[in-house]
N, C-alpha and C positions, 0 to 999 in steps of 0.2 A: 136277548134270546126271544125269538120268534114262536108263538105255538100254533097250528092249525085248529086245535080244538080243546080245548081245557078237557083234562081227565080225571078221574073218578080214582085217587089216593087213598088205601089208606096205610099208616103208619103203624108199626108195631113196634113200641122201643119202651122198657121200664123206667127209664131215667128222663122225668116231667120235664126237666129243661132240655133237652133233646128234642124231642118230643115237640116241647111247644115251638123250639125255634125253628123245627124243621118243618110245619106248620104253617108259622108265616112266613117262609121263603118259599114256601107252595104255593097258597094262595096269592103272593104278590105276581102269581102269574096265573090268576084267577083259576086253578086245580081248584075243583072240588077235594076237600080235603078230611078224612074221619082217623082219631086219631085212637090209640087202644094201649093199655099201659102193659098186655100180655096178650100170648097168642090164643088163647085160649077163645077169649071174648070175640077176637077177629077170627077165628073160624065161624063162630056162630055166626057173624054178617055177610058171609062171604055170598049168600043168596044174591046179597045186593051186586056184585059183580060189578067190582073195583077194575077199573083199565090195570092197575099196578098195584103191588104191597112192596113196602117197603120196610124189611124185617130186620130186627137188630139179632145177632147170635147168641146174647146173652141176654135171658129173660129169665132173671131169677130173683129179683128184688119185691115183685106186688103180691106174688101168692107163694104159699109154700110149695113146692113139687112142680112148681111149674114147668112146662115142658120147654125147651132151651128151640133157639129158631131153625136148627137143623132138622127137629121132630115138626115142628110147623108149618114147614118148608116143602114138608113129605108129605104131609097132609091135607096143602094149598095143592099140589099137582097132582096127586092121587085122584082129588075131588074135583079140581078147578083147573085142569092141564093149560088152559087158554088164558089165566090169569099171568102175568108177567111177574116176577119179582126179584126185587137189588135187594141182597143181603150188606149189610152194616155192622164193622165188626170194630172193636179196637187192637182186634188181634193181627196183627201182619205177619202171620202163615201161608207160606204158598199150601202148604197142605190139605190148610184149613176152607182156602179160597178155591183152592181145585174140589173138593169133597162138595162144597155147596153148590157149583155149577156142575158138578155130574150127578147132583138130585134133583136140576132144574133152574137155577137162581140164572139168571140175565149176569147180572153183575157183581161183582164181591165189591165194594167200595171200604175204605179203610176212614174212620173219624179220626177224618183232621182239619185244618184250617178251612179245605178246599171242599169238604165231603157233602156239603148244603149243594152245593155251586154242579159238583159230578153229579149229582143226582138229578138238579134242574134237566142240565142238560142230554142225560140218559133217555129222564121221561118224555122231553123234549123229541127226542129219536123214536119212540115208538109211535108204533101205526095201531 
């Protein structure tokens, strides 16, 4: 996989091995990469204006109440419309994958064997 220009990641997923492995499958293709264990902390940095986020749907294991990636989601595009973002689910709902792309998500990607690799190559496609 070829890049034009290494881009500005960051990762929003509660589950630290996720997280870290999806991290070093970024940066092996020198993405700048910031990672965040809830969305909560990666709105605060959104200032810095991330080329992509990469949201997991389920963010409910680091803080209590925490707002799950669909509320996050809403409130990346509400504030940040020009930020891109592939939602990350273990769920395979078409329902679920359609509701996230009509609040803005690029991509619904499903964790699986392949889901490091689909990603590469999404972020890979963006301008």
């Amino acid at each position: 996989m070829q890049f034009t220009k290494p881009k500005k990641v960051f990762i929003v997923d509660d589950d630290q091995m996720v997280r870290q492995m999806m991290e070093d499958k970024l940066k092996s293709f020198n993405h700048q990469v910031t990672s965040f264990s809830n969305g909560e902390d990666c709105l605060h940095y959104l200032s810095e204006n991330p080329d992509v986020v990469v949201l997991d749907y389920h963010l409910d294991k680091s803080i209590r109440e925490a707002a799950n990636g669909l509320q996050i989601l809403e409130a990346i595009k509400k504030n940040y419309p020009n930020i891109h973002v592939i939602m990350l689910s273990s769920q395979e709902k078409y329902s679920l994958a359609l509701q996230t792309i009509q609040k803005g998500a690029e991509q619904y990607v499903i964790k699986d064997n392949d889901a490091f690799d689909k990603i590469a190559g999404i972020i890979a496609g963006l301008k």
